[in-house]
Structures are given as structure tokens and as C-alpha cells.
BALOBA-1460 file (C-alpha; in Angstrom, 3 decimals):
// residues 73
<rec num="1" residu="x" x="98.507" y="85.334" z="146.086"/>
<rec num="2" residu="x" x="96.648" y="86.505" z="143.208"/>
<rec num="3" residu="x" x="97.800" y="89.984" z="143.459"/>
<rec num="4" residu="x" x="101.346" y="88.649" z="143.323"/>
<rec num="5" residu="x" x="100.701" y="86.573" z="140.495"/>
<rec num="6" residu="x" x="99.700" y="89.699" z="138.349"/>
<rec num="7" residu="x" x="102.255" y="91.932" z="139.592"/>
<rec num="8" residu="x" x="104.628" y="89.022" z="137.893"/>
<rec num="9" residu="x" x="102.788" y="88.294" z="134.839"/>
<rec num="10" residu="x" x="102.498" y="92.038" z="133.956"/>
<rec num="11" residu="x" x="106.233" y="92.527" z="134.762"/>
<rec num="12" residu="x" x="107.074" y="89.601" z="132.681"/>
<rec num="13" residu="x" x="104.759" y="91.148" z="129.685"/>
<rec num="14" residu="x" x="105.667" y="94.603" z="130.494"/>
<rec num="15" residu="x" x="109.601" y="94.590" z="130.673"/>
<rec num="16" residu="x" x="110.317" y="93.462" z="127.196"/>
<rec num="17" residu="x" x="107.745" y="96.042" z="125.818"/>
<rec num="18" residu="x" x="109.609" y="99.147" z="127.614"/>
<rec num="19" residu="x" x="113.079" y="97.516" z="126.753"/>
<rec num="20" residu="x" x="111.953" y="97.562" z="123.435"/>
<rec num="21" residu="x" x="110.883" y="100.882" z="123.213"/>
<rec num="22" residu="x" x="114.126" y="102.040" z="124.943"/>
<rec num="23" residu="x" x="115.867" y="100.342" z="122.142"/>
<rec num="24" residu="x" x="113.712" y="102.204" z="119.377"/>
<rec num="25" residu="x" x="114.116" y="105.675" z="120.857"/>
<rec num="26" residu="x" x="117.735" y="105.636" z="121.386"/>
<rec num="27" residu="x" x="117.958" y="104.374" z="117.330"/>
<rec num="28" residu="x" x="115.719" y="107.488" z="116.534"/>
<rec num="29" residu="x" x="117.897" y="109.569" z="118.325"/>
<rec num="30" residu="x" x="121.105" y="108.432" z="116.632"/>
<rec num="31" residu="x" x="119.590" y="108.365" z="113.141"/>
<rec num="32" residu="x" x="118.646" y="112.157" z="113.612"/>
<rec num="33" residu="x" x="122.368" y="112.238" z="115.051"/>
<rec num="34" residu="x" x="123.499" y="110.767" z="111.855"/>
<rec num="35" residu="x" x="120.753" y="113.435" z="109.445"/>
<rec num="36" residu="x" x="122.345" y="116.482" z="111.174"/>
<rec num="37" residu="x" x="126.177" y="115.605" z="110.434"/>
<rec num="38" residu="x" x="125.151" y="114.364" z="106.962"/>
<rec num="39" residu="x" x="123.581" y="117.669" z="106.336"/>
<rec num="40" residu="x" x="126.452" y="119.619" z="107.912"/>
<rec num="41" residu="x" x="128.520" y="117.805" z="105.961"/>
<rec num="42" residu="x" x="127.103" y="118.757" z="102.524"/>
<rec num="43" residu="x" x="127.152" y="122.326" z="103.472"/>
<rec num="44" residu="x" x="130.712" y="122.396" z="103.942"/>
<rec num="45" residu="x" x="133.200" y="123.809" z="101.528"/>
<rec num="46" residu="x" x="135.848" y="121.803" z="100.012"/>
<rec num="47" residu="x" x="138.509" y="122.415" z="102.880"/>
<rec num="48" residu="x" x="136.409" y="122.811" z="105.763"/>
<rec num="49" residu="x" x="137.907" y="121.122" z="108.850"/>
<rec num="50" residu="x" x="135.618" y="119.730" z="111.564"/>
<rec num="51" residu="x" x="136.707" y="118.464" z="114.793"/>
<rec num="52" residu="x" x="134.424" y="115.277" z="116.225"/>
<rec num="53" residu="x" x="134.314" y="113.690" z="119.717"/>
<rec num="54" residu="x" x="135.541" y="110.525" z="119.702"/>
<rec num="55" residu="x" x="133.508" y="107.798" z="122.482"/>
<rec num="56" residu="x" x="137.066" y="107.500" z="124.401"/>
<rec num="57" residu="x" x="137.332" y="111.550" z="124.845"/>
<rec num="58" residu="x" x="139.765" y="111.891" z="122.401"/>
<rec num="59" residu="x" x="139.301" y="114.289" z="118.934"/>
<rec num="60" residu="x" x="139.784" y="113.943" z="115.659"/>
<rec num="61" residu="x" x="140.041" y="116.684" z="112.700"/>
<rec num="62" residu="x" x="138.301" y="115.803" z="109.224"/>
<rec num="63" residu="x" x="139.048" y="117.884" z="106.372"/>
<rec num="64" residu="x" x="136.503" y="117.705" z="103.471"/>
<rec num="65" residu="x" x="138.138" y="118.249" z="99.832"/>
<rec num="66" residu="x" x="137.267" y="116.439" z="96.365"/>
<rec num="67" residu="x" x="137.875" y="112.676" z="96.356"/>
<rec num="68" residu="x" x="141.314" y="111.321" z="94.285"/>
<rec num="69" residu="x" x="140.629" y="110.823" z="90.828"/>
<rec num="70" residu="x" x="139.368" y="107.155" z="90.186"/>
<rec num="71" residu="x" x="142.292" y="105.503" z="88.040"/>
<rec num="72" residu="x" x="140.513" y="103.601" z="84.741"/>
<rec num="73" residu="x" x="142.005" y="100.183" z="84.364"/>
């Protein structure tokens, strides 16, 4: 009985603890993610085409160049 009752209790403390730091390593991982393309992204040229993944399989090109001119009102 008492052996059951900690097996419980420490699942009950331990679960949100390792759910937690599931939840902490996978935001690491996309912030790095999210560094690397930044920094790829500044290399670039004006011109430079990249293709990314898209989540649903598909692609998608992105061509870097200058931004439009902002229009002064």
C-alpha cells in the first residue's frame, strides 16, 4: 500500500516537471531554428532566392531584395 502510494505521488509530482522540461527544450530548439535562418538571412545578397519547407510538405521560394520605398504622407 505504501509503495503504491509513492509510486503515485511521485508520478503526480514528477509528470508535470518532465512535461515541462519537454516544453522548454523543444522552445530552445526552435529559437536556435529561428538564430540560424535569421543569420542566413542577413548573409544573403539582395536577390538571393531560398526555398523553405512548409509543415504540410509543400515549398515555397523567398526572394530577398530592398524593401519599397516608404511613401511620406
Amino acid at each position: 500500500m505504501q509503495v503504491e502510494l509513492v509510486q503515485v505521488v511521485g508520478a503526480v509530482l514528477v509528470a508535470p516537471v518532465l512535461y515541462l522540461v519537454r516544453q522548454c527544450l523543444q522552445a530552445w530548439i526552435e529559437h536556435q531554428r529561428l538564430v540560424r535562418r535569421v543569420q542566413m538571412a542577413r548573409s544573403l545578397p539582395p536577390g538571393s532566392t531560398v526555398r523553405e519547407q512548409l509543415p504540410d510538405g509543400s515549398g515555397i521560394d523567398i526572394t530577398f531584395g530592398p524593401s519599397a520605398p516608404r511613401r511620406e504622407e
